[in-house]
Each structure stands twice: as structure tokens, then as C-alpha cells.
Steps between C-alpha positions, in 0.01 A plus 500: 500500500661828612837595357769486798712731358175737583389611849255759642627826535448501904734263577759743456471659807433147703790328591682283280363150655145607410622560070725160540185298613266657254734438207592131651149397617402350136836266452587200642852421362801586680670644165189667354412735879917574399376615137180707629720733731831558250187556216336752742847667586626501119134679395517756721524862321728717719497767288094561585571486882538810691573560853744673719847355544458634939165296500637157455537357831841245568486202479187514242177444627228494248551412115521865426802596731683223346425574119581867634823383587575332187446782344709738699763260520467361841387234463614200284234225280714244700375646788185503393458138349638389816281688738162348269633137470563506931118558527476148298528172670676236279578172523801389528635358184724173509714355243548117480817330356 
């Protein structure tokens, strides 16, 4: 079993639907594809990435110009969790009295 938190090193310059279904594609609960992308997003070392601040297009494209932007400050993890989750379908979930 792969570790989710883990993905190859190309998808960085795919767009972001193509690292949310790779990292999703082995889970079948709701709560646990939830778990895979805020693991993936809190292992991420933004200290190793380097890129240029101009070269990050807007609105983010690929995982790299959004991890760019977190760490130039323009764009926010909400943003990001958000944007990953939207590529997910989910069920709705209904509470019973």
C-alpha cells in the first residue's frame, strides 16, 4: 500500500485534479479521501521548494503554482484544501432525529 501523504514528483507540474485523484484513488470513505489530501498538504516541505514568485500563474493551475503561493504568501491552505476537496465527489451526508 502506498503512503498518501507521498506522490510522484511529476505531478507537480500537472494540474491539481490529476495529484487529488492519485492521492484519492486508493480510499473509499468519505472522511478518510478528507484525511489523504489535509495529510498530503500538512507534509509538504516549503522550505525545499524553489521557484519564482512572477512564474506562478493566478488563479493556480498546477500543484506547484499553488504551493508557490503558499509560500509567497498568496495563497492561503484554505484555499488550497478547498480547491483539492472540489475535485472530490461526496455524498451527501444526512442526519436523522
Amino acid at each position: 500500500m502506498k503512503k498518501t501523504f507521498q506522490a510522484p514528483a511529476d505531478l507537480q507540474s500537472k494540474p491539481l485534479k490529476d495529484l487529488v485523484s492519485y492521492l484519492v484513488e486508493p480510499t473509499k470513505k468519505q472522511l478518510a479521501k478528507v484525511r489523504t489530501i489535509f495529510r498530503w498538504i500538512a507534509a509538504q516541505d516549503l522550505a525545499e521548494l524553489k521557484g519564482d514568485a512572477a512564474s506562478t500563474s493566478h488563479p493556480p493551475q498546477t500543484t506547484r503554482d499553488y504551493l508557490l503561493g503558499i509560500q509567497n504568501k498568496t495563497v492561503s491552505y484554505h484555499t488550497l484544501m478547498h480547491d483539492m476537496c472540489g475535485f472530490v465527489t461526496f455524498k451527501a451526508l444526512f442526519i436523522s432525529h
